[in-house]
N, C-alpha and C positions, 0 to 999 in steps of 0.2 A: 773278848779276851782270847789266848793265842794260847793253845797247847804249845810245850816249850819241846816236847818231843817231835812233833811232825815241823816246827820251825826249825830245831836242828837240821832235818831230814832236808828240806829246802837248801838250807846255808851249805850241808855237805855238796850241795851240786854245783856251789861258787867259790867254793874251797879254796882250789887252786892250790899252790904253794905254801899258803898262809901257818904260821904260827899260832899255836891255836891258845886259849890259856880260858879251860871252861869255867873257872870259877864254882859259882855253889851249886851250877846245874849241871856238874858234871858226868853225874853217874849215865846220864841218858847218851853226853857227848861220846864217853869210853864203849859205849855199845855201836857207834856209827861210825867214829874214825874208820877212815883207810892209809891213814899215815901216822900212827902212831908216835912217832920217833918224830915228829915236828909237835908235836900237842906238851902242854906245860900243864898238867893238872895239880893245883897246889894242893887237893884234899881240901879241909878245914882250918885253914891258915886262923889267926887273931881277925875279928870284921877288922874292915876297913883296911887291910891290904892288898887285896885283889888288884886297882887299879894304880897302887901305887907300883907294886912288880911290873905289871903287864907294860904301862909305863917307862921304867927304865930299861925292859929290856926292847922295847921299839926304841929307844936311846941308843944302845948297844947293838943294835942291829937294824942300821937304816937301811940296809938294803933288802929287807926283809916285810911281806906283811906283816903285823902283830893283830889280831883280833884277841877280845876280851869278851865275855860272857858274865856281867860282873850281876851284883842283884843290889835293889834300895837300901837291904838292910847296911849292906857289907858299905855301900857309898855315904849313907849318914853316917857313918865312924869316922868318915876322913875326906869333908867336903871340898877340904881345900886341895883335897890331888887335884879336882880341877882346873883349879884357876892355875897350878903350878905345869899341867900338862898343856894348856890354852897358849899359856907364857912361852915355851919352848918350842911349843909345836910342831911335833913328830907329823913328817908328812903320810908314813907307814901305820899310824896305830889307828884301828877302830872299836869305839867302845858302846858295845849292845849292853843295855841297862834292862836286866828282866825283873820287873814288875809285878808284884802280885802283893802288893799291900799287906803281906805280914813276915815274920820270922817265924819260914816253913821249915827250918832247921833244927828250931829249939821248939816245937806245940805248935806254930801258925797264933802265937801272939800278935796281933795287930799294931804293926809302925806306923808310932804316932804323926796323924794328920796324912794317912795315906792317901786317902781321895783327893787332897788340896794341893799336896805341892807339886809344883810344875819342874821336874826333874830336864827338861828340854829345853824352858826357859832360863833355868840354874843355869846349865850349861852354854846355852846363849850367851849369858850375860859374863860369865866366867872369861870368853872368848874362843870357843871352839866356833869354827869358822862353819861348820855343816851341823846341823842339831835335825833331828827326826824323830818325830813319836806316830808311833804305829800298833791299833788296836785290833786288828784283825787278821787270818794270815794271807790272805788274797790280799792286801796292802802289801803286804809283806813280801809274798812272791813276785808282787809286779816291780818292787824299790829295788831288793836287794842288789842287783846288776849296779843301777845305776850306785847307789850306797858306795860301792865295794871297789867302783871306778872313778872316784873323783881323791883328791886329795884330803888327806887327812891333816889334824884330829877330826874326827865325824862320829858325833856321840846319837844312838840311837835308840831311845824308851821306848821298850815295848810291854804292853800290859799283858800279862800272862796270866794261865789258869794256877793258884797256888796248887802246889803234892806238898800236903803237911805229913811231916815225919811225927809220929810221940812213940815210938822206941827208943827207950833211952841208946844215947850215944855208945857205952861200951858190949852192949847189944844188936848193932847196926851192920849191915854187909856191908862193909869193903866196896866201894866202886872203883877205886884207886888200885890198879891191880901191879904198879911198880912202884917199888922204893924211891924216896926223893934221892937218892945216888944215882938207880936206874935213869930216872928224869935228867939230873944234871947231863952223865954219859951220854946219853941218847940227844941228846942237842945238843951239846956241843960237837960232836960229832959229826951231827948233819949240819950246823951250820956254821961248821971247823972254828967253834968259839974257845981261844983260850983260858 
């Protein structure tokens, strides 16, 4: 299993230019950006839109990387982004699937059939053309390169250590430290989107 903090810590060194969109593992991402003003942090969006966003906006901006940081819970809400992202297929978008078999958000309740399903073969079969599961992070140090240089869609499962939150939600720190205005501003900006 793959701390999802020192995997960040890794990815920032392949960064590059990339759009970054942390999803549910963001708090950790917002402590290691060094480009903030390219990072898309949605906060706590509805599950299951994570990958739909990240998505179109590698649609909206092909000139652009898009990296996703998306989690299992957030992808069983909305299995079929895959197949609709497979179909189109963004040559810019990379989708890191972090794993840790439960919903670390709401207690670390256990996603049902977490051990079984092959989220890699999902995605296989969906049609993303590069599929990668990686359980370790020396796996992980040695891919990422090659990952981050081939053509996308390239969907990549990686099984993580869960961080269970049970403070309840209106109790919780802020990892999100701009407004979703700030966010819009601040990309469009940098990537003179109108």
């Amino acid at each position: 299993m793959i701390d999802t903090l020192e995997m960040l810590k890794i990815f920032k060194n392949h960064r590059g230019n990339s759009v970054v969109i942390p999803g549910r593992g963001g708090k950790h991402w917002v402590t290691l950006t060094d480009n903030q003003s390219r990072d898309v942090p949605l906060g706590d969006p509805a599950m299951g839109g994570h990958a739909s966003y990240a998505f179109g906006l590698a649609l909206a901006i092909p000139n652009e990387t898009v990296v996703l940081f998306d989690s299992e819970g957030d992808l069983l809400m909305n299995t079929g982004a895959l197949a609709t992202i497979a179909d189109l297929a963004p040559k810019n978008f990379y989708h890191f699937l972090l794993d840790n078999e439960c919903y670390a958000t709401t207690g670390g309740q256990p996603v049902p059939n977490a051990q079984k399903v092959d989220y890699t073969g999902l995605a296989k079969s969906m049609g993303y053309g590069s599929t990668y599961f990686i359980d370790n992070l020396e796996d992980f140090d040695q891919k990422i390169a090659e990952i981050l240089n081939q053509e996308g869609p390239v969907f990549i499962h990686l099984k993580i250590n869960p961080e269970i939150e049970n403070v309840p939600i209106n109790q919780r720190v802020r990892w999100q430290n701009r407004t979703w205005d700030q966010v819009l501003s601040d990309i469009k900006s940098e990537l003179s989107v109108k």
